[in-house]
N, C-alpha and C positions, 0 to 999 in steps of 0.2 A: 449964101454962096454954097453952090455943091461943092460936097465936100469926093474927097479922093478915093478912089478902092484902096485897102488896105495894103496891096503888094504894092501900089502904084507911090502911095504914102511912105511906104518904108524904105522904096529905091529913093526920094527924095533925102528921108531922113538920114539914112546910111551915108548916102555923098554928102551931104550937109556935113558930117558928123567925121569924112573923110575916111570911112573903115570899108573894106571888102567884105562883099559875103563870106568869107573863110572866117573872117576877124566876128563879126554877129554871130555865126553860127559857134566856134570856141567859147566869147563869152556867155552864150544862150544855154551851154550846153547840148546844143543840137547839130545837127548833120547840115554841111553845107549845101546838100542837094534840096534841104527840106527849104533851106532857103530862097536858092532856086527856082523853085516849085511854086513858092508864095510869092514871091515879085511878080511869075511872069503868067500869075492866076491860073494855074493849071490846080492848084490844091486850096480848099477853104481851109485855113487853121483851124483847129478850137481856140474855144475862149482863153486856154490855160496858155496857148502859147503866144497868143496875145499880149496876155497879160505879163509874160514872160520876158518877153522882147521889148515891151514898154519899161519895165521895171530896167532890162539892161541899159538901152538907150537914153532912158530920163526923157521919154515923153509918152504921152498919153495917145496911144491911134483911136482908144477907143469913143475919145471925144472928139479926136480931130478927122477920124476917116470911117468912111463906110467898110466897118466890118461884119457888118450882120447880126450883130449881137448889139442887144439894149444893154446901153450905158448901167443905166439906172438898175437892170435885174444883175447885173452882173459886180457892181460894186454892193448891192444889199446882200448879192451869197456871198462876199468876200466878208462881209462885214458881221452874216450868221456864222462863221466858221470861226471867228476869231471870239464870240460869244461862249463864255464862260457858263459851268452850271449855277454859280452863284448869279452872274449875271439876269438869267434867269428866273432865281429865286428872288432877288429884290426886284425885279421888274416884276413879278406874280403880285410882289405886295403893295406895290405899285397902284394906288384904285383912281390916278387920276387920268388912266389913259383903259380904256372898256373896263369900268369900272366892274359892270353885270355879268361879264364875261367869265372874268376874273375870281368874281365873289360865287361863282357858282361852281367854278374848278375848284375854291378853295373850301368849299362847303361839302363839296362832292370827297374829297379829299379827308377833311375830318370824319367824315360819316366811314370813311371806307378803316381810317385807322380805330377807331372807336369801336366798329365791327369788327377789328382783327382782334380788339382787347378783350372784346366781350366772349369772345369764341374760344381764347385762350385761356381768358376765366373759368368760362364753362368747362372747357378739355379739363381742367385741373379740380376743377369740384367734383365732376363726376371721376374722375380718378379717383380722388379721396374718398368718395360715395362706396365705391364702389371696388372695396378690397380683396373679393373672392381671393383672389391668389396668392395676393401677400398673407390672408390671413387663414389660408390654410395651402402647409406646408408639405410638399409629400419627396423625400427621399429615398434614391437609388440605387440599388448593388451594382454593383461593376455588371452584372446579368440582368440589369433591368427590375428585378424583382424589387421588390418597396421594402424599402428599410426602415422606414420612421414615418409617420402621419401624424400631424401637431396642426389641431384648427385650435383657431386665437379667435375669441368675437368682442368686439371692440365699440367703443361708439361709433365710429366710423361708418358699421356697415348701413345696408337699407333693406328693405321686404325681398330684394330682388336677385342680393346678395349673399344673403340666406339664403334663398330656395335653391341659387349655385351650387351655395358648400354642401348642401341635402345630397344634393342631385350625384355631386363628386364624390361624396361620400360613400353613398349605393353604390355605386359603380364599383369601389374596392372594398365591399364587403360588410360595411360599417353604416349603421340606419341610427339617425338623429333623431328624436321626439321632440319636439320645440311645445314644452307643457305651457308658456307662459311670457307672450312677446308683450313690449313696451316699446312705443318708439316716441320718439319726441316733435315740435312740432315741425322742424325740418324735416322729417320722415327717418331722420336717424333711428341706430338704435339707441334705447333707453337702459333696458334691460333687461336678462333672458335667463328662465331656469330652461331645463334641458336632461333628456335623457338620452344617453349613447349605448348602443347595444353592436356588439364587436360579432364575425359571424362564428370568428372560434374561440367564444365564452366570453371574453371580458366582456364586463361592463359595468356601468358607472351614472350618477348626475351631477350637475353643478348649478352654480348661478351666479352670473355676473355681480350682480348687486346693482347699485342706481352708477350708472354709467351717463359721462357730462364730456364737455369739453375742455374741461379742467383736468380727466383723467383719459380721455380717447388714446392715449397710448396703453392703458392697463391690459393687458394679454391672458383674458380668462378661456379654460375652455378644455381641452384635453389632449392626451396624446397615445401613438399607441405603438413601441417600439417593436418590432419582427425581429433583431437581431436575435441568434440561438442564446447568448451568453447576457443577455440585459439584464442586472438586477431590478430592472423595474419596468417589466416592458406594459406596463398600461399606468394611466392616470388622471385625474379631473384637478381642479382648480386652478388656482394664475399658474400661469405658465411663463413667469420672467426669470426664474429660475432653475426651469427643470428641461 
C-alpha cells in the first residue's frame, strides 16, 4: 500500500484526533502557519519536527507516511544520542561484535598510554639528571648585582651538568678545576675533588667523597658571599649548613 505524504497523513491524523492546526501547533510548540505550510506541502519539515509532532500526537508518520527520511537512519541517531560514554566503553570491551576492530583500538590505546608513561618517566629522570639550577644557586640585590653564589654537587648531577655549572660559573667570575670526576654506572656523579678560583682572590678545593643514592641529597661544594658586612663571605665543604 502507498503510503501518504506526510502533510497529507497529518490532516488525516489531526481530524482523526479531533484537534485544529492551532491545537498541534500549541502543543508542538510551533507556529500555526508552520503547520499550515506542512499539510498543504508547501514546506519539507526536518526530521526533528517530525519527530516532534509524532511524539505530540502518539503516532509514528515516519513508519506510517512518506516523509522523506529513512526510518531506520533516523531512529539509529535517536538511539546514538541517547548513548552514554560508559555505554560506549563496555561496548569497546565488548569482543563479541568486530572483535579486530575493537582489539586494535584497544591495543592502539594502551600503546598510546604506556607512551604517555614512559615520557613522563623520562621528563622526570632527566629532571633529576639534570640539576644545573637547583644545584647552583646565584642570589640577588634589589640592583641586580649578586649577592651570594652557592654550587652544591650532588649525586644527582651528570657530565653535562657540570660542564653547565663550569660554564655559569665563568660567566660571574668564578673558574672551577674539576682535578678528579667519578661517575657511576648510570652516568651519575660519583664523586668529585675540585678547585675554585674566585676573580677577586678567594679561593679554595674540596671533595665530595663517594656519593650514592643513599646520600644524593648530601650538598657538597662552595659558596661565595659579596655582601660588604659577611663574616664569611667565601667557603668549601657541605654546604647543609652554611
Amino acid at each position: 500500500m502507498r503510503k501518504l505524504d506526510f502533510g497529507t497523513k497529518l490532516i488525516e491524523v489531526r481530524k482523526a484526533k479531533g484537534l485544529t492546526q492551532e491545537e498541534v501547533a500549541e502543543r508542538c510548540k510551533i507556529t500555526a502557519r508552520t503547520i499550515q505550510r506542512i499539510e498543504s506541502g508547501k514546506v519539507k519539515p526536518r526530521a526533528f519536527t517530525i519527530k516532534l509532532i509524532s511524539e505530540t500526537l502518539g503516532f509514528d508518520f515516519f513508519m506510517s507516511s512518506n516523509t522523506g527520511y529513512d526510518v531506520n537512519t533516523e531512529n539509529q541517531k535517536s538511539k546514538l544520542k541517547n548513548r552514554t560514554v560508559l555505554w560506549y566503553m563496555k561496548d569497546l570491551f565488548n569482543l563479541k561484535t568486530n572483535a579486530m576492530k575493537k582489539i586494535s583500538i584497544l591495543s592502539a590505546s594502551l600503546l598510546t598510554v604506556v607512551f604517555i608513561f614512559v615520557s613522563i618517566f623520562r621528563t622526570n629522570a632527566q629532571s633529576e639528571n639534570n640539576q644545573s639550577h637547583k644545584s647552583l644557586i646565584i642570589q640577588l640585590n634589589e640592583d641586580k648585582s649578586i649577592k651570594r653564589i652557592e654550587a652544591a654537587f650532588t649525586h644527582n648531577l651528570t657530565l653535562d651538568s657540570l660542564i653547565q655549572i663550569k660554564k655559569e660559573l665563568q660567566v660571574r667570575g668564578i673558574t672551577v678545576h674539576y682535578k678528579k670526576i667519578e661517575f657511576d654506572v648510570h652516568n651519575l656523579l660519583l664523586s668529585l675533588d675540585c678547585q675554585v678560583i674566585c676573580n677577586d682572590g678567594f679561593s679554595g678545593s674540596f671533595g665530595t667523597g663517594m656519593l650514592s643514592a643513599q646520600n644524593r641529597n648530601r650538598r657538597t661544594g662552595f659558596y661565595r658571599d659579596y655582601s660588604p658586612n659577611s663574616d664569611s663571605p667565601f667557603g668549601t665543604g657541605g654546604l647543609d649548613n652554611k
